[in-house]
Every structure is written in structure tokens, then in C-alpha cells.
C-alpha positions in Angstrom: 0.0 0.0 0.0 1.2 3.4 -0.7 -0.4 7.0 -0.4 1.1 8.7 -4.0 3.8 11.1 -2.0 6.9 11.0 -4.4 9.8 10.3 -2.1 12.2 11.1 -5.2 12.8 10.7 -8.6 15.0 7.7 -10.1 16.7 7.2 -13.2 16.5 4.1 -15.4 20.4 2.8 -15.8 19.5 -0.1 -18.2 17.2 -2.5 -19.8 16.8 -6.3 -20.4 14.8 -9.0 -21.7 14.3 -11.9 -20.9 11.6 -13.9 -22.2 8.9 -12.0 -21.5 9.4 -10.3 -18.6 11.5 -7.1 -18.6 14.2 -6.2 -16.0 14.6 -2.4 -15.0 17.9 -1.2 -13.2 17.1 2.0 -11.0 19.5 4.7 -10.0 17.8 6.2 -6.7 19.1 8.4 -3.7 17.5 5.5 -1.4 19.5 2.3 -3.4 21.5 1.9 -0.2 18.4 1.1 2.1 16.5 -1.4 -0.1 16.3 -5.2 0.4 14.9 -7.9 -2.1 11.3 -8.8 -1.8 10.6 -4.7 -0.9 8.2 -3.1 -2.8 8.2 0.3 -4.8 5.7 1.7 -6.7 7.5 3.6 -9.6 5.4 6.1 -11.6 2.4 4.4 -9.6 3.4 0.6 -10.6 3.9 -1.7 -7.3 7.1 -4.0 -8.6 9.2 -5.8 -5.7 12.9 -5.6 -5.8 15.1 -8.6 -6.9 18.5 -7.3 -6.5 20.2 -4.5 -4.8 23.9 -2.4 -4.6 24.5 0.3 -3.1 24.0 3.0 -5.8 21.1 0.8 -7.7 18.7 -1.8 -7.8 16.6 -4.4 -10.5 12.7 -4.7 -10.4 11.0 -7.2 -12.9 8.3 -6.6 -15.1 6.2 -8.8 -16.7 4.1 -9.0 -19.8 0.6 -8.0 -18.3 2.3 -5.2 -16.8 4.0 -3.9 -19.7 1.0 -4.0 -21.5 -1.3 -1.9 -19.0 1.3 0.6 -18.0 3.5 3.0 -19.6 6.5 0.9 -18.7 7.5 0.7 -22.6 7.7 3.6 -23.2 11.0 3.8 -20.5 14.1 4.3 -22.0 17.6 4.3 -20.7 17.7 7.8 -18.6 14.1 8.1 -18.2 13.2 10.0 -14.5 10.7 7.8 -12.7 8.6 8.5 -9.7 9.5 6.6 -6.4 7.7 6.0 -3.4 8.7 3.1 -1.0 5.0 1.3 0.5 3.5 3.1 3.6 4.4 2.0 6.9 1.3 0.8 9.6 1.2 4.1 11.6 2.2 6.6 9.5 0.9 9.7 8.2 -1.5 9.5 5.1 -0.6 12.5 3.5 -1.7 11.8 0.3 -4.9 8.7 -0.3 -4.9 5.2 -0.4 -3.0 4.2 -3.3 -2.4 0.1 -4.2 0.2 0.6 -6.8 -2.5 -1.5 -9.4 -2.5 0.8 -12.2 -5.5 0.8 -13.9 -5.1 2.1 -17.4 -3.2 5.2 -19.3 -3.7 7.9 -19.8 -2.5 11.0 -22.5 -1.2 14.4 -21.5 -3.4 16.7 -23.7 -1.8 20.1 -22.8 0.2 21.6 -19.7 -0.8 25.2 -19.2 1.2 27.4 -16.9 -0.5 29.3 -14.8 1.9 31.7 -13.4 2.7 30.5 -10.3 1.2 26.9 -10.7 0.6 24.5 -13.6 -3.0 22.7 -14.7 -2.2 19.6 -16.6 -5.5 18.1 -19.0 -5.2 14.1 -19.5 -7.8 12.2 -21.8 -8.5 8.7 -21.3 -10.4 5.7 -22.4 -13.9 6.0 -21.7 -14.7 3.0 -19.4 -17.6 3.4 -16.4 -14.8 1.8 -14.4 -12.6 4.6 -14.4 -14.7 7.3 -12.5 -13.2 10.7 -12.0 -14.8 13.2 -9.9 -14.1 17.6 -9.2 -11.9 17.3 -5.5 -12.0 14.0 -5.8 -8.6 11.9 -5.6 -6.6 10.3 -8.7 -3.3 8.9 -8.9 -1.2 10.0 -12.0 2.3 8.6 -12.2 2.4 7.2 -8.5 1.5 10.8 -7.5 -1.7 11.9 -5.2 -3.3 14.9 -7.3 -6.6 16.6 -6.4 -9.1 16.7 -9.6 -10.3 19.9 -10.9 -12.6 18.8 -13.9 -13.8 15.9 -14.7 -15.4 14.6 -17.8 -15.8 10.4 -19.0 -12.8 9.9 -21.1 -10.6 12.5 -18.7 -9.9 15.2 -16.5 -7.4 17.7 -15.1 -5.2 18.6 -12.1 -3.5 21.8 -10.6 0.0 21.3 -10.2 1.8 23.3 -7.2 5.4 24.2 -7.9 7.0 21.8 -5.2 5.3 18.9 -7.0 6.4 20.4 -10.1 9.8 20.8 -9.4 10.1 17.3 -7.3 8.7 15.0 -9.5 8.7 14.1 -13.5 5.7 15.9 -14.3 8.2 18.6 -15.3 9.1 16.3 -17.9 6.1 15.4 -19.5 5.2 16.5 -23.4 1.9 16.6 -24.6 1.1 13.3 -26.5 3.2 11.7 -23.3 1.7 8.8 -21.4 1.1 8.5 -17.6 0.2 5.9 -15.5 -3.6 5.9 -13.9 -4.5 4.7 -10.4 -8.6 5.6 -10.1 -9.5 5.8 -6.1 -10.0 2.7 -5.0 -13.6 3.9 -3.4 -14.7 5.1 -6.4 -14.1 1.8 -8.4 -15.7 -0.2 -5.9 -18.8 2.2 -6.1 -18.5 2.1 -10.2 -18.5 -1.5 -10.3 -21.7 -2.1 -7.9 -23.6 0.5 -10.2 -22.5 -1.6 -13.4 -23.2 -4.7 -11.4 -26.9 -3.4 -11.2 -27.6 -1.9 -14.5 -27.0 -5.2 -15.8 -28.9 -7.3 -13.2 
């Protein structure tokens, strides 16, 4: 479980293949404190460490994965998200956040606004993936606030801090992010879809 507060960005050191799974080498200030079997949720996606150094560590992918998040499109030197999983007792500063992303979604258009940023995504329309005004989303592994909402997407004000200390910064329009719908809110969706077809 984690609550979508970026604890730093990380930088992809390499790439492999093997079969179909895909192995990701991370470069992160934290290398040094990880064990195998810990998970991190990297731009939102839970994976569970296999190996670890001192200045890096290796995460494994596999297909389904690859498929549902944005994970292909990393390249060597690509700045990911971090967040280690919440600890019992903690402070939830953010929301509940599983690290299960549910789809994709495409940056439309990042508009500063002089002193913040508001960043428009569009989705697939799905009656799964239920956005709501102040409700909570999950975009990249990071807790955002909604400020419109429509059925195929939605937007978010950006404060500088989580500009400036996460890869939102880094995003072009046409980019892909990774989607984490509250997990209330799918539960909700789901019953109503249970019904209408009951």
C-alpha cells in the first residue's frame, strides 16, 4: 500500500529482456536502504525488488504489466517516480494508493498558470474509471486533487514543489502517464454496473 507522496525521482540505468518479462535497473538516492522482496511503486506501478547495490537496484516486469502501464515507453535515462509502501502508523498524506495501475492515460496540454501549472489528461472512456471535481486520482504514482472531470478524462493543478520534485516537469503533450482511479470510487462504479446489468 502506498499513499502517492513521491519520495524522489529515479533514473533508469539499463534495460533487459528476458523472455517475456523485462528487468529495470534504477539509479535512486534510497538504493543503499533497499532489500529484495521490498516493494516500490514507480510512476504508480507496485514492482518488488530482486536485486540490490549500493548506488542501484533491479525490479521485474512482466508482460501484463507492460501491456497496462507506460513501462515501454522507459528508456535508458528516463526520470521515474518513487515512493517506497507506507508503513502501519504513518501519516497519510496523500490517499490510499495500491500501486495496481489501472489504465493510461495521454497528457493533452500543460498550461502554466503563473505560479502553478493545470495539466489536461484524456482517457479511455470506461464506467470503471470514475473521476470526480476534488476528488482523488493517482497519476504517475503521484496523489493529485481533480479539478474537472469529464468520461474519457480530466485535469489537475499542479503546485510548484510537485512540479519541481517529480517528472511531471518532464512530460510533453502526447506523453503517457500511469492511472490509479481511487479505489472507493471503483468499488462504487463496479456495484452501479453490477446493477444496471442485473
Amino acid at each position: 500500500m502506498f499513499t502517492g507522496i513521491i519520495e524522489g525521482v529515479g533514473r533508469v540505468a539499463a534495460i533487459s529482456a528476458e523472455g517475456t518479462n523485462v528487468h529495470f535497473t534504477i539509479q535512486a538516492d534510497f538504493s543503499h536502504e533497499l532489500q529484495v522482496d521490498q516493494s516500490v511503486a514507480h510512476n504508480g506501478v507496485c514492482l518488488t525488488v530482486v536485486k540490490a547495490t549500493s548506488e542501484d537496484y533491479v525490479v521485474t516486469a512482466i508482460q501484463e504489466t507492460m501491456e497496462r502501464t507506460n513501462l515501454g515507453d522507459w528508456t535508458e535515462g528516463t526520470r521515474v517516480n518513487l515512493e517506497r509502501c507506507t508503513q502501519l502508523g504513518g501519516r497519510l498524506d496523500g490517499h490510499l494508493v495500491q500501486g495496481h495501475v489501472d489504465t493510461t492515460a495521454t497528457l493533452v496540454q500543460a498550461i502554466d498558470q503563473k505560479g502553478s501549472w493545470e495539466l489536461h489528461f484524456q482517457h479511455d472512456s470506461n464506467p470503471e474509471h470514475v473521476t470526480v471535481p476534488k476528488g482523488s486520482i493517482t497519476v504517475n504514482g503521484i496523489s493529485l486533487t481533480v479539478v474537472d472531470s469529464s468520461s474519457d478524462g480530466f485535469s489537475v493543478a499542479i503546485i510548484p514543489y510537485t512540479w519541481d520534485h517529480t517528472n511531471l516537469h518532464t512530460l510533453l503533450a502526447g506523453d503517457r502517464v500511469n492511472l490509479e482511479f481511487d479505489i472507493i470510487g471503483k468499488y462504487v462504479a463496479r456495484m452501479l454496473t453490477q446493477q444496471r446489468s442485473n
